[in-house]
NUFIPA-565718 format. One record per residue (C-alpha): residue number from 1; residue in one letter; chain; x, y, z. Coordinates in nm, 3 decimals. Example, Ala and Ser with C-alpha at 12.3 -4.5 7.8 and 13.67 -1.06 7.14 Angstrom:
<site><n>1</n><res>a</res><chain>A</chain><xx>1.230</xx><yy>-0.450</yy><zz>0.780</zz></site>
<site><n>2</n><res>s</res><chain>A</chain><xx>1.367</xx><yy>-0.106</yy><zz>0.714</zz></site>
! end
This chain:
<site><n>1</n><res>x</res><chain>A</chain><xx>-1.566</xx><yy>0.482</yy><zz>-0.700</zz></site>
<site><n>2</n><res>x</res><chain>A</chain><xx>-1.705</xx><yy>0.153</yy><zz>-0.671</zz></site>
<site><n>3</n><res>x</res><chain>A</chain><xx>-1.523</xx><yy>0.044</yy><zz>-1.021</zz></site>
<site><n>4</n><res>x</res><chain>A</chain><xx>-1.186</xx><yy>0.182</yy><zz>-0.923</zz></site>
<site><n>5</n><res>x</res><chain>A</chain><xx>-1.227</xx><yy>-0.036</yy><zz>-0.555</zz></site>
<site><n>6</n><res>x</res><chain>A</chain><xx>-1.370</xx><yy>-0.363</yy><zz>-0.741</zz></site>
<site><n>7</n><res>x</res><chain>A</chain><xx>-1.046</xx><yy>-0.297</yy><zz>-0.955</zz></site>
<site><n>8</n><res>x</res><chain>A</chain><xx>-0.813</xx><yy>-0.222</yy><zz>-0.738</zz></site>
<site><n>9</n><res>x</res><chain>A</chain><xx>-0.908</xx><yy>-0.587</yy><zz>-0.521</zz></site>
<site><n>10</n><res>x</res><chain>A</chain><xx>-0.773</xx><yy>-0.713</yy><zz>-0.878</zz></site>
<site><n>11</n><res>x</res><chain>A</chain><xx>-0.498</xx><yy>-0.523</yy><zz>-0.844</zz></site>
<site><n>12</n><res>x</res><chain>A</chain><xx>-0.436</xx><yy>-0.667</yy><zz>-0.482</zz></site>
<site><n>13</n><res>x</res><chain>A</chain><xx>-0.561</xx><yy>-1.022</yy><zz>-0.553</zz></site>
<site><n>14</n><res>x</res><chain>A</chain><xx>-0.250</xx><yy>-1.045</yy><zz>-0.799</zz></site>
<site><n>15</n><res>x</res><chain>A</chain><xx>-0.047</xx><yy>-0.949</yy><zz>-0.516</zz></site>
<site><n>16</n><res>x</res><chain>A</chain><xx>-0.184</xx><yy>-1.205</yy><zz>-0.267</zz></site>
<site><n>17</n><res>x</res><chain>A</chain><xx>-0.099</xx><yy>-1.467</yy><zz>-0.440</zz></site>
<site><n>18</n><res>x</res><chain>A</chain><xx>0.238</xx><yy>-1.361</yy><zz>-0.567</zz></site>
<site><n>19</n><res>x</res><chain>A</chain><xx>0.352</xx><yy>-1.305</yy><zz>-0.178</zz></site>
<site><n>20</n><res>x</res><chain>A</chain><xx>0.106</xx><yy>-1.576</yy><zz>-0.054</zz></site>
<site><n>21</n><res>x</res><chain>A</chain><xx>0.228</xx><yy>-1.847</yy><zz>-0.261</zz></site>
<site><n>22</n><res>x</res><chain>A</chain><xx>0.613</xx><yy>-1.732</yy><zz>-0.206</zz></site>
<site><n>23</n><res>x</res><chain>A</chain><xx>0.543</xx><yy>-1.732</yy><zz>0.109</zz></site>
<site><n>24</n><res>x</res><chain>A</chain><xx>0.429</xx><yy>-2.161</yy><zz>0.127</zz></site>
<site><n>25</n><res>x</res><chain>A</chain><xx>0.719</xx><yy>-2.180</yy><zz>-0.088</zz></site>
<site><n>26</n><res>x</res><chain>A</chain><xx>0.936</xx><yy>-2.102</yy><zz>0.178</zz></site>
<site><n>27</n><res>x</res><chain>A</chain><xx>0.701</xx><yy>-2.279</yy><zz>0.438</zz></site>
<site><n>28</n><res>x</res><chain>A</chain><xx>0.488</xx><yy>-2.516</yy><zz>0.293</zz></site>
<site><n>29</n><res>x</res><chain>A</chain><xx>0.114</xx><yy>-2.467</yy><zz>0.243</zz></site>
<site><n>30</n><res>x</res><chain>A</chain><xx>-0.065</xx><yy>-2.518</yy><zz>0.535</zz></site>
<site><n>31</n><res>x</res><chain>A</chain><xx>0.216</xx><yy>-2.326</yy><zz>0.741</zz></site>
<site><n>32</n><res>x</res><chain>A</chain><xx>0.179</xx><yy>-2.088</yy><zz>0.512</zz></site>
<site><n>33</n><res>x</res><chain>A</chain><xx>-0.195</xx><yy>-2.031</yy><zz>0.519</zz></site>
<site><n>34</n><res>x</res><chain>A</chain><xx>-0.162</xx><yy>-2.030</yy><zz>0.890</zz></site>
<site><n>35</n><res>x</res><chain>A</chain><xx>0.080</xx><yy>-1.752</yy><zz>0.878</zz></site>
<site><n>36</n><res>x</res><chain>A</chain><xx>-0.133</xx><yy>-1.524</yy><zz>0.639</zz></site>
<site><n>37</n><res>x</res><chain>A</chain><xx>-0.420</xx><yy>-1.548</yy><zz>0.832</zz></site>
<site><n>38</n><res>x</res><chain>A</chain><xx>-0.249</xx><yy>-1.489</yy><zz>1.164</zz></site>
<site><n>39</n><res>x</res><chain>A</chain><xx>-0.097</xx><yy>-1.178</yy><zz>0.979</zz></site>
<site><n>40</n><res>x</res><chain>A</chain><xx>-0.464</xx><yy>-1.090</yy><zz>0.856</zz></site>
<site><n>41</n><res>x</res><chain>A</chain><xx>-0.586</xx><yy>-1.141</yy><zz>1.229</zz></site>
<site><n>42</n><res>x</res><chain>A</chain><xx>-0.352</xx><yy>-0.917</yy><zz>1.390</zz></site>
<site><n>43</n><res>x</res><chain>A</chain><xx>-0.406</xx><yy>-0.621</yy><zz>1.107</zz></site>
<site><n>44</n><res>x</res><chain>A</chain><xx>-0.769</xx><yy>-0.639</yy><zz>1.159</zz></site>
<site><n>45</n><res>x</res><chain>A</chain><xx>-0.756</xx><yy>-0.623</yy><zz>1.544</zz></site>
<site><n>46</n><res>x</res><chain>A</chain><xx>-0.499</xx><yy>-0.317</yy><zz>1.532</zz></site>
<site><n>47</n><res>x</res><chain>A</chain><xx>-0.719</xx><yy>-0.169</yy><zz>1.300</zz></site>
<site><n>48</n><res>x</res><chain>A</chain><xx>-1.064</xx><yy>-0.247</yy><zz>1.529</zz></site>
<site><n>49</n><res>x</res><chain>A</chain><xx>-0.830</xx><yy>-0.125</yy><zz>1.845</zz></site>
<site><n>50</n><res>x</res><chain>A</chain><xx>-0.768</xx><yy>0.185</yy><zz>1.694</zz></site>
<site><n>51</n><res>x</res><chain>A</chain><xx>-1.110</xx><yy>0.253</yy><zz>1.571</zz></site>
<site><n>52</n><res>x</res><chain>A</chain><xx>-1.239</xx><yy>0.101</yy><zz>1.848</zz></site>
<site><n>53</n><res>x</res><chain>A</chain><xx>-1.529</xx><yy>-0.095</yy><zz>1.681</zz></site>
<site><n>54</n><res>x</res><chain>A</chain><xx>-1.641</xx><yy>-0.392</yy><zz>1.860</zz></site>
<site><n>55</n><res>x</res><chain>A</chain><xx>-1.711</xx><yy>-0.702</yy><zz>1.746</zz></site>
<site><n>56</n><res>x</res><chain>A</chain><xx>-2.094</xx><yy>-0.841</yy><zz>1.762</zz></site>
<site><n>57</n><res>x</res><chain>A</chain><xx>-2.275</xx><yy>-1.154</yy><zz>1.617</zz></site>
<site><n>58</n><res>x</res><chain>A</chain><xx>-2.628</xx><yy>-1.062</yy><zz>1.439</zz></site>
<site><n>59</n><res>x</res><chain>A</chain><xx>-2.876</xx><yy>-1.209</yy><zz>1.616</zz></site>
<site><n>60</n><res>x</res><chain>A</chain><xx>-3.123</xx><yy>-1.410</yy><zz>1.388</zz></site>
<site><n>61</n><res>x</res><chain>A</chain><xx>-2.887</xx><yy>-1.413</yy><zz>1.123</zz></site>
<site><n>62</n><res>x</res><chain>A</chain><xx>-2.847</xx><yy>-1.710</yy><zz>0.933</zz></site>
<site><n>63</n><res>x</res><chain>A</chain><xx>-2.540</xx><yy>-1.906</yy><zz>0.974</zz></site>
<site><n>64</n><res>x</res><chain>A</chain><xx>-2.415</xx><yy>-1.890</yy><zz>0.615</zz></site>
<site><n>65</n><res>x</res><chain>A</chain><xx>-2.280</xx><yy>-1.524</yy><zz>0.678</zz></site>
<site><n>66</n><res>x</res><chain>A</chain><xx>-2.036</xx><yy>-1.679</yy><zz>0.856</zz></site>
<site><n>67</n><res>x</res><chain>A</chain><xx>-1.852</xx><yy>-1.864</yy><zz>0.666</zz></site>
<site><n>68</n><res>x</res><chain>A</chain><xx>-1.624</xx><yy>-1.638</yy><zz>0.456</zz></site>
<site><n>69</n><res>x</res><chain>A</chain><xx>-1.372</xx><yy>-1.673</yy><zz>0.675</zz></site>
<site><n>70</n><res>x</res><chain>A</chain><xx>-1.331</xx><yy>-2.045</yy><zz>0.616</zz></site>
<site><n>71</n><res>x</res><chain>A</chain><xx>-1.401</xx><yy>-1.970</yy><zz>0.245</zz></site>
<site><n>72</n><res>x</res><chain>A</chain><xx>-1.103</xx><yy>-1.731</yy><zz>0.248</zz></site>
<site><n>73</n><res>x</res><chain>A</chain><xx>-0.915</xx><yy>-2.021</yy><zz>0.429</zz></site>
<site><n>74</n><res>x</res><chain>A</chain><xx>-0.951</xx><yy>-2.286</yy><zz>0.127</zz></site>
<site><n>75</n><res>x</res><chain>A</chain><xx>-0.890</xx><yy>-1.968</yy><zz>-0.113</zz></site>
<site><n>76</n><res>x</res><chain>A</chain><xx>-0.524</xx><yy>-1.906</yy><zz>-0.012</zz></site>
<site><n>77</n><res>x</res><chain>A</chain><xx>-0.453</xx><yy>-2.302</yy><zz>0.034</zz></site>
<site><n>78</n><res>x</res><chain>A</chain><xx>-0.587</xx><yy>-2.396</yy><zz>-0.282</zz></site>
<site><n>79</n><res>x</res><chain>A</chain><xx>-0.430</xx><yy>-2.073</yy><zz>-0.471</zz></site>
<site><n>80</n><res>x</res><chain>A</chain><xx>-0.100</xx><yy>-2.156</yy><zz>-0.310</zz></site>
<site><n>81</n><res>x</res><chain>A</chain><xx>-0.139</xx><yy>-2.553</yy><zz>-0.435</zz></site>
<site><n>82</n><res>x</res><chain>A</chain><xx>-0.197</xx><yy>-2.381</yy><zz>-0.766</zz></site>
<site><n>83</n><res>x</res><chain>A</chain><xx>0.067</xx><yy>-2.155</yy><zz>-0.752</zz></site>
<site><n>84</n><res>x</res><chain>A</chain><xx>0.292</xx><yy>-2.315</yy><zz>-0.706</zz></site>
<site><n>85</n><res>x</res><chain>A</chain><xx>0.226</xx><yy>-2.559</yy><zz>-0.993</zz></site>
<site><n>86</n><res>x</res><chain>A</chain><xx>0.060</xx><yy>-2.298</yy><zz>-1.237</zz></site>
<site><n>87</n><res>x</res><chain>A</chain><xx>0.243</xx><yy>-2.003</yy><zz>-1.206</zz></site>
<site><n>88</n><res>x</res><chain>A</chain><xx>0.037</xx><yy>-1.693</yy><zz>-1.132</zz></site>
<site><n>89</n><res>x</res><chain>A</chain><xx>-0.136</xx><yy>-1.566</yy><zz>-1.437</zz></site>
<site><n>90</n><res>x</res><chain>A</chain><xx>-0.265</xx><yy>-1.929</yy><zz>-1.487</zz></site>
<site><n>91</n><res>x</res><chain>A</chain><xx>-0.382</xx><yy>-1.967</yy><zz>-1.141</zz></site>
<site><n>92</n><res>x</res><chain>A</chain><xx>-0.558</xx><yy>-1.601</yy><zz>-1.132</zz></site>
<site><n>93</n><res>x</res><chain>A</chain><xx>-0.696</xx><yy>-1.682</yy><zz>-1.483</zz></site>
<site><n>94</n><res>x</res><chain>A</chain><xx>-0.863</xx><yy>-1.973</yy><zz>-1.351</zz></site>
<site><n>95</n><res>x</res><chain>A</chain><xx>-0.959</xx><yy>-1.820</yy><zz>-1.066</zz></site>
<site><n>96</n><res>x</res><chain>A</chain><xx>-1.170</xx><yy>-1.578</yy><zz>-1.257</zz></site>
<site><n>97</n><res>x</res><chain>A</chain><xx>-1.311</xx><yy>-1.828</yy><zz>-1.490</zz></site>
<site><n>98</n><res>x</res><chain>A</chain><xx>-1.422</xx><yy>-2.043</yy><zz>-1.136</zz></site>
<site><n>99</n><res>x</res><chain>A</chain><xx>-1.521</xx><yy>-1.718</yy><zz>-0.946</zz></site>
<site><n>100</n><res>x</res><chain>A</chain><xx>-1.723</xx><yy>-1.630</yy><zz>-1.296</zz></site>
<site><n>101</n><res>x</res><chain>A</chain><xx>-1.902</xx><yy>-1.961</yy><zz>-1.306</zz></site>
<site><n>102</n><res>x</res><chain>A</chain><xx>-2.010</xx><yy>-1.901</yy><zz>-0.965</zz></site>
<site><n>103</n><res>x</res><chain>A</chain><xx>-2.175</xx><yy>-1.586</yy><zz>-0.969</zz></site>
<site><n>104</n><res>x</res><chain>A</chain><xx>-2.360</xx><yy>-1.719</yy><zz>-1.305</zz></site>
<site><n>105</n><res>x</res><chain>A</chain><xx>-2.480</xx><yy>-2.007</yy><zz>-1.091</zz></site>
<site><n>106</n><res>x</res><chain>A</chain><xx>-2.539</xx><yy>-1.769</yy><zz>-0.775</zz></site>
<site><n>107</n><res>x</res><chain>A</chain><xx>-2.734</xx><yy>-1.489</yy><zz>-0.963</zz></site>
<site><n>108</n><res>x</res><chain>A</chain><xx>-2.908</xx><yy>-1.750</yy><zz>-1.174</zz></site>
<site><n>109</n><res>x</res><chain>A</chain><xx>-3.082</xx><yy>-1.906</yy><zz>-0.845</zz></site>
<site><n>110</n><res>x</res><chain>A</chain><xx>-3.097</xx><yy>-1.640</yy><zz>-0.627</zz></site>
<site><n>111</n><res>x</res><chain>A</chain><xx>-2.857</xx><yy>-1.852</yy><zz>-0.425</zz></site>
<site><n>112</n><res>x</res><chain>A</chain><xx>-2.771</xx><yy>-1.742</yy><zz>-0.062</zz></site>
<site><n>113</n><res>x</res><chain>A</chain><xx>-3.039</xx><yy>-1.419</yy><zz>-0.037</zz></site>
<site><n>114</n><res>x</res><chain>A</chain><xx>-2.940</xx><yy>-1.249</yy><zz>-0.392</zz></site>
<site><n>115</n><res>x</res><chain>A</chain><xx>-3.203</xx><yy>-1.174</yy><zz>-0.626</zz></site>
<site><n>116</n><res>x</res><chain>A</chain><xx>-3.233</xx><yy>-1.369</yy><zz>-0.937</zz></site>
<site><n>117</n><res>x</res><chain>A</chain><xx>-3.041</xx><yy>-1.311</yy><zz>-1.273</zz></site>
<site><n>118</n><res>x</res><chain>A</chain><xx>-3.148</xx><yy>-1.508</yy><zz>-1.514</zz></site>
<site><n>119</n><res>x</res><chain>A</chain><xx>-2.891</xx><yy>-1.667</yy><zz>-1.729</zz></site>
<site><n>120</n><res>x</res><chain>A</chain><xx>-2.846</xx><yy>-1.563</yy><zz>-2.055</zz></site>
<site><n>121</n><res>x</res><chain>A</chain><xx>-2.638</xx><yy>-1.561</yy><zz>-2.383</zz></site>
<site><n>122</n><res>x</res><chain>A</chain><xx>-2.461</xx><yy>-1.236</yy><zz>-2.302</zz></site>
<site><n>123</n><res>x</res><chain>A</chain><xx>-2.335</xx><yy>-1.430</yy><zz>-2.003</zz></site>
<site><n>124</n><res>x</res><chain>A</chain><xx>-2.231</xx><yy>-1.700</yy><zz>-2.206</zz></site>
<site><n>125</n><res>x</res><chain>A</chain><xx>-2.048</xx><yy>-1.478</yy><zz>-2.459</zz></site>
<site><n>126</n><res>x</res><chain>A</chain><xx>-1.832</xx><yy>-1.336</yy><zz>-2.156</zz></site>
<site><n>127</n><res>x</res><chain>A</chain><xx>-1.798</xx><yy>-1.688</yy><zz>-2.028</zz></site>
<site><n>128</n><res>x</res><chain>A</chain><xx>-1.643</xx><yy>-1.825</yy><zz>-2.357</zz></site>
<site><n>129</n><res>x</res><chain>A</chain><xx>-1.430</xx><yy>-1.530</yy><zz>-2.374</zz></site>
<site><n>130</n><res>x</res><chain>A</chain><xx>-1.303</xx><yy>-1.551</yy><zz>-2.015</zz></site>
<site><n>131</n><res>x</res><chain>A</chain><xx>-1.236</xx><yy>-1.954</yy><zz>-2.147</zz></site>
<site><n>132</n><res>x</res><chain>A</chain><xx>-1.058</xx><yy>-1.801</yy><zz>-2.502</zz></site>
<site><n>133</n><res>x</res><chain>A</chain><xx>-0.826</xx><yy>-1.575</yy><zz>-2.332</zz></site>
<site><n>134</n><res>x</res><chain>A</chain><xx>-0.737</xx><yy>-1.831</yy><zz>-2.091</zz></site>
<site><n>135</n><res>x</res><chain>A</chain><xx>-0.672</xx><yy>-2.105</yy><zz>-2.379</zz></site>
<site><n>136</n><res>x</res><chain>A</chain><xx>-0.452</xx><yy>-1.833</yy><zz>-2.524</zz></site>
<site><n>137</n><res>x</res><chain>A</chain><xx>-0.284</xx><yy>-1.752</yy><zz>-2.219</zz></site>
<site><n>138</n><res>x</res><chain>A</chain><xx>-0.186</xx><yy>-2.112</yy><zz>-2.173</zz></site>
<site><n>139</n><res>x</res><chain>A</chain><xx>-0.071</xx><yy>-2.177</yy><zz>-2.519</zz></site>
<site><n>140</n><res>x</res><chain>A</chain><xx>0.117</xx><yy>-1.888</yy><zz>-2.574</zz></site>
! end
């Protein structure tokens, strides 16, 4: 199950930025962003109204947690910059290759609570392919 859902946020990461970056086409980027999230915003609160979850802070948990919301902010700017100027398999290509380099560096240091992954050459294999097929992409 957990395969098919990691998959399937592929599968709807390709469609955020097709309809994401159409959508700053038509408005321009930061409009654009604004828009999306207020969209996002409104789903969620339907969605919390009609399961009627409340919302509540974790006490003594550390600030960091918070931030994905401003992360997700800078994602659909930047991917609508790139969009726009990259087309969309380049721009999810790259994506991957950035969001790949990441996790190395995340797992590697135990970064932000995870547990430590060392770095190794299997990870570096998958890295240079990630690069290869992008390369390829881009040339052909």
């Amino acid at each position: 199950m957990n395969i098919f859902l990691a998959t399937l946020v592929g599968v709807l990461l390709s469609f955020m930025v097709l309809t994401n970056g159409t959508l700053a086409g038509y408005l321009g980027n930061y409009p654009g962003t604004v828009v999306n999230h207020a969209i996002g915003l409104s789903i969620v609160l339907i969605i919390l109204f009609f399961k009627k979850i409340k919302v509540t802070t974790l006490p003594g948990a550390p600030l960091y947690i918070y931030l994905g919301g401003g992360v997700g902010v800078f994602t659909v700017l930047f991917t609508n910059l790139a969009f726009n100027n990259l087309g969309m398999s380049r721009t999810l290509a790259l994506g991957l290759l950035g969001q790949s380099i990441a996790s190395i560096i995340i797992d590697h240091f135990g970064l932000l609570g995870m547990p430590k992954l060392k770095f190794n050459i299997k990870k570096s294999i998958g890295l240079s392919f990630v690069g290869l097929g992008i390369f390829l992409m881009d040339k052909f």
